[in-house]
C-alpha positions in Angstrom: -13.6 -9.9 -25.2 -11.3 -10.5 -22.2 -7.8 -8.9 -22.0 -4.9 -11.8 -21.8 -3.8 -12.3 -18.1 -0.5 -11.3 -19.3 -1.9 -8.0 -20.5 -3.8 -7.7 -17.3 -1.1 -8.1 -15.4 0.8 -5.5 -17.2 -2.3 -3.2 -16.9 -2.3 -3.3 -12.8 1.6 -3.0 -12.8 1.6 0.3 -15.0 -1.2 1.6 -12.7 -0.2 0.6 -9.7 3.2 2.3 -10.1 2.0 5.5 -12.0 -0.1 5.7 -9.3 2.5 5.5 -6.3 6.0 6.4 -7.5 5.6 10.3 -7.1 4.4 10.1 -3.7 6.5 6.8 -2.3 9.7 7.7 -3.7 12.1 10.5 -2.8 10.1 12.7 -5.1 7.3 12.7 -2.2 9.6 12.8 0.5 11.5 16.2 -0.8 7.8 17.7 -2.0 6.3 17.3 1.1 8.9 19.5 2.7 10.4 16.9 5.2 14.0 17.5 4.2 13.8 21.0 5.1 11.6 19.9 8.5 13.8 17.6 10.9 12.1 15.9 13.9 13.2 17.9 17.0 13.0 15.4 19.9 15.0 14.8 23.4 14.6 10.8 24.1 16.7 11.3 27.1 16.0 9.0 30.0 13.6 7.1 27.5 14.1 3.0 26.5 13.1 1.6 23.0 13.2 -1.8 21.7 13.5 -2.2 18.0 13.1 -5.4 15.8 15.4 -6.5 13.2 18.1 -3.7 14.4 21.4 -4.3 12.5 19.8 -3.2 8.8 17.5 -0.9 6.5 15.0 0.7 8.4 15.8 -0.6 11.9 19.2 0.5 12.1 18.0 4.1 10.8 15.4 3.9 13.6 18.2 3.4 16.4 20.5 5.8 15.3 17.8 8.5 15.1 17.0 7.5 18.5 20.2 7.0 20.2 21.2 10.6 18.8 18.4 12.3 20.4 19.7 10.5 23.3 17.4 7.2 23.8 18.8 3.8 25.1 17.6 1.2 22.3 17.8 -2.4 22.8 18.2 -3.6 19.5 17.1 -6.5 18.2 18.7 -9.3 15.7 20.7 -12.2 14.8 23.8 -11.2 13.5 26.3 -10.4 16.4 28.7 -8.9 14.2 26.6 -5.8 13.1 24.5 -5.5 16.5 28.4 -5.0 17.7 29.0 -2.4 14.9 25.6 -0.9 15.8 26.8 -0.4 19.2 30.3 0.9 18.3 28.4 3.6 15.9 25.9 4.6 19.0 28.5 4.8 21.1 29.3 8.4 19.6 26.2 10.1 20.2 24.1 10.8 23.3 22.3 7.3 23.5 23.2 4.3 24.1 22.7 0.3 22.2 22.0 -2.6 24.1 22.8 -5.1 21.4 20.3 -8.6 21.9 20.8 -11.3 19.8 17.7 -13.1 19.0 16.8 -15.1 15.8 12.9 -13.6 15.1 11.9 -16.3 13.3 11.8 -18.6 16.4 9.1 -18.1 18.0 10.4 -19.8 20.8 13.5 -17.2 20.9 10.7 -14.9 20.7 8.7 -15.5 23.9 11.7 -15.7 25.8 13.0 -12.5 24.8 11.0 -10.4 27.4 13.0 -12.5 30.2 16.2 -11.8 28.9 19.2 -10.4 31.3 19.1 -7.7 28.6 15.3 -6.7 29.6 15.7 -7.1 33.1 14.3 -4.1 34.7 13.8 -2.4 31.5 10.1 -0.8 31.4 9.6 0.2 27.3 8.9 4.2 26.1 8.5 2.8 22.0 8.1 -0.2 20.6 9.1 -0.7 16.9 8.0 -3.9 15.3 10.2 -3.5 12.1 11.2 -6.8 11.0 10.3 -8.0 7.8 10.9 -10.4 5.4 9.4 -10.7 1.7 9.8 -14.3 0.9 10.2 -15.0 -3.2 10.4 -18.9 -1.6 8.8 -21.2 0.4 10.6 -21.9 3.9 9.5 -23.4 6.8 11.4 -22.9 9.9 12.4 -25.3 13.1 8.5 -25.1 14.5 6.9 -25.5 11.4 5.6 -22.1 10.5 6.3 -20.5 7.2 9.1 -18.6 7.4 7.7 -14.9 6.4 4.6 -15.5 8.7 6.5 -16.1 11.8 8.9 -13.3 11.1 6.5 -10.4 9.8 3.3 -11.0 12.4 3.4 -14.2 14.6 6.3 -12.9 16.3 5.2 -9.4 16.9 2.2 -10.8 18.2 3.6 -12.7 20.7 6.5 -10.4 21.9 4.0 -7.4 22.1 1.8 -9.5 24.5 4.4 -11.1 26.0 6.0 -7.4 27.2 2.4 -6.2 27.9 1.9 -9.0 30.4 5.2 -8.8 32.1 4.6 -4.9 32.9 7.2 -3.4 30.7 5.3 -1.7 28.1 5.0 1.8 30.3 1.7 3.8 30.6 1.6 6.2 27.6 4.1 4.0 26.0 4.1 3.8 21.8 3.3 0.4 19.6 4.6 1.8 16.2 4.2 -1.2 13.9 6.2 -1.0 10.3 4.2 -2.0 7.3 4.3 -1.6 3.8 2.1 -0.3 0.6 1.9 -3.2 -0.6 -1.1 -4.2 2.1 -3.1 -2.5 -0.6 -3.2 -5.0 -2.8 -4.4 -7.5 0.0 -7.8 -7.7 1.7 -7.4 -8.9 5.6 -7.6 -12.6 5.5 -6.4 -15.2 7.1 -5.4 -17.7 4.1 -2.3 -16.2 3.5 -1.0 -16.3 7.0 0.4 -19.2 7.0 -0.1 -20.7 3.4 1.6 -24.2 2.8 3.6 -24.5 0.1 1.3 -25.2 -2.3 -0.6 -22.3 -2.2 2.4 -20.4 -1.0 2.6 -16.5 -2.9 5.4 -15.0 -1.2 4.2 -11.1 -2.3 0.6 -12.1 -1.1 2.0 -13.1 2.4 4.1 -10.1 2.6 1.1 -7.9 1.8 -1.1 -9.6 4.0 1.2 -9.7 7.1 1.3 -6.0 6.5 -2.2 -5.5 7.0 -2.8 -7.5 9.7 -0.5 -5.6 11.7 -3.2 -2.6 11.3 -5.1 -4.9 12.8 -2.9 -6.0 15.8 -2.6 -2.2 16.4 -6.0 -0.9 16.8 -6.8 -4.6 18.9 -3.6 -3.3 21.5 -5.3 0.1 21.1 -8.9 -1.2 22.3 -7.4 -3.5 24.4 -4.8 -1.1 26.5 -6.4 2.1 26.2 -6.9 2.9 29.6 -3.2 3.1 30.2 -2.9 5.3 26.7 -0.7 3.0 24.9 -0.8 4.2 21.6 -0.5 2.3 18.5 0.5 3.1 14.9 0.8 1.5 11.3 3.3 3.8 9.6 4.2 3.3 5.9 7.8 4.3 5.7 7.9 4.7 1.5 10.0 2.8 -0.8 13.5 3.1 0.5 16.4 1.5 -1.0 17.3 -1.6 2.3 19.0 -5.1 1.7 15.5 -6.6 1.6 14.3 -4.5 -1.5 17.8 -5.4 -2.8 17.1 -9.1 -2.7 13.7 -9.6 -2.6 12.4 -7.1 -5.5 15.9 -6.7 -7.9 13.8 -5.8 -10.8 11.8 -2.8 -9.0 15.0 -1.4 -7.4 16.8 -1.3 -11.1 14.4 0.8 -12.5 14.0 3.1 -9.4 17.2 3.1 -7.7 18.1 6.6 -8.4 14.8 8.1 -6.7 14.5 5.5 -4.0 14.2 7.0 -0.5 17.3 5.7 2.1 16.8 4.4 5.2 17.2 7.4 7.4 14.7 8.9 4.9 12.4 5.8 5.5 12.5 6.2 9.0 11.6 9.3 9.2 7.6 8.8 10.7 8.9 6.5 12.7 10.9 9.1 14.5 8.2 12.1 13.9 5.4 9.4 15.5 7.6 8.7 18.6 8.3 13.0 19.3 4.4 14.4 18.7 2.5 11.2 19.8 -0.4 12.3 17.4 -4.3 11.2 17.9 -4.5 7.6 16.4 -7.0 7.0 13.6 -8.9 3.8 12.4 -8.3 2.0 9.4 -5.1 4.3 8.7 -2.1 4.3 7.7 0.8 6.9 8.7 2.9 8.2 5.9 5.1 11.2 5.7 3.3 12.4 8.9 0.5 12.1 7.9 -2.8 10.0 8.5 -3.6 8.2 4.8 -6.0 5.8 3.5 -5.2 2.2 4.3 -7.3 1.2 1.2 -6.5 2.5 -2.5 -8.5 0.1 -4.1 -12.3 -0.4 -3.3 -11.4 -4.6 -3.0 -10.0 -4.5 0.3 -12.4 -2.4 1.7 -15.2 -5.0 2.9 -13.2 -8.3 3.6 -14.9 -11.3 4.1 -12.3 -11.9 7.0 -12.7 -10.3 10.3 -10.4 -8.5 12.9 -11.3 -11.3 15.3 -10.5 -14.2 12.6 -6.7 -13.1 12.6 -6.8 -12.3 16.4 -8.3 -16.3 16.5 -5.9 -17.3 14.3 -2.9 -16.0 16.1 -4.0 -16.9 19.6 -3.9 -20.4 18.4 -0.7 -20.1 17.3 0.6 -18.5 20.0 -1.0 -20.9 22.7 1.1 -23.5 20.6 3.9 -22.2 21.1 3.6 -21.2 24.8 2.3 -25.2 25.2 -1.1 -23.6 26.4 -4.0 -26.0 25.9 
């Protein structure tokens, strides 16, 4: 006899969580030895550009950078705390170049790379952080659903768009930011950009999170022989504004053992110093290479790495007015 879906449900949940809450949480982070490890780095004389700046994990990834002496152009809509960004950086080594930019326009978004800002700037790291998990439907100016322009559309395009202009330096890193929840997702391209209808805001979330594994090793392939390197890196579950809003129910029961942000950022910072050998199919967590697939579902996706990449050219053309 087959269990209820309620009782299914409940099943996945319990495993899912038993599963990852030792390792994901600050319980992981303090076992593994990190605390007691720091990243020891000079970005001196080197430029970053980090997405959705002023919050969570992008704000912990400029001020680890701008301390070890980096000059960040940070990235996001709210003028008021890029300018508190920049007041903060202002006291260590490094430097913020705030740039306002709302990354769900994908217009805005293509433009960016000819911003006074970027003028003459020639990129070390890249971090595509920004991230939204929608709980409902939104569509912005252009049409696109809200999450999918923000979590993968957008980084498609901006990545490209620097790539093309000369400003992503040889030996330069792609670090994109994604999430454990991509293992609940196989790569496909229905989720994308669902319509309302069929709009699941946790399967968009998850899916825009694998996809960006994707977009990774393609920029890997396809600018290897100027050893860009690319990485997907997990950052944990750390306590941000998004987790606040978008998953209140998770962060009551595990606020007390959440990582923070500076903890969450952590990789981020560790991947940018060592420049480690990239892997395929990977994910980098706590310094470390890790399965991108902990369920045997995702591993053989009907979907295809050059289905998404199809997918997002389209898009993309549309909103350069190409074709």
């Amino acid at each position: 006899m087959a269990e209820p879906p309620a009782l299914q449900a409940l099943m996945k949940s319990i495993n899912f969580y038993g599963r990852f809450t030792p390792s994901f949480t600050r319980i992981g982070y303090v076992a593994r030895g990190i605390p007691f490890n720091p990243v020891r780095a000079d970005y001196s004389g080197q430029t970053w550009l980090v997405t959705g700046a002023t919050g969570g994990l992008g704000k912990a990834t400029v001020l680890r950078a701008v301390t070890k002496g980096a000059t960040v152009l940070a990235v996001g809509r709210n003028i008021a705390a890029l300018d508190a960004l920049k007041a903060q950086a202002d006291k260590t080594r490094g430097k913020v170049v705030p740039v306002v930019c709302d990354l769900s326009s994908m217009k805005a978004v293509a433009a960016l790379p000819a911003r006074p800002e970027l003028a003459d700037v020639r990129l070390d790291v890249l971090v595509n952080n920004v991230g939204l998990l929608m709980r409902d439907y939104g569509v912005t100016e252009e049409g696109y659903e809200v999450s999918y322009a923000t979590n993968i559309l957008g980084h498609y395009i901006l990545t490209e768009a620097l790539r093309e202009r000369g400003m992503l330096k040889p030996r330069s890193a792609i670090i994109n930011v994604v999430s454990g929840g991509l293992y609940n997702m196989p790569l496909n391209t229905r989720a994308l950009n669902a319509p309302e209808k069929y709009f699941n805001g946790f399967a968009a979330y998850s899916t825009h999170k694998r996809v960006q594994i994707t977009l990774g090793e393609h920029w890997r392939e396809l600018w290897k022989d100027q050893g860009i390197k690319t990485y997907a890196v997990h950052p944990g579950w750390a306590d941000t504004d998004g987790v606040k809003t978008s998953l209140p129910k998770f962060r009551k029961v595990l606020a007390s053992i959440l990582r923070n942000a500076h903890e969450g950022s952590d990789t981020i910072d560790w991947l940018a110093a060592t420049r480690p050998p990239e892997v395929t199919d990977k994910i980098w967590f706590d310094r470390k290479a890790r399965t991108a697939h902990a369920y045997p579902h995702t591993l053989n996706p009907k979907t295809q790495p050059a289905d998404v990449l199809s997918y997002l050219s389209k898009d993309r053309d549309a909103v350069l007015g190409i074709g």
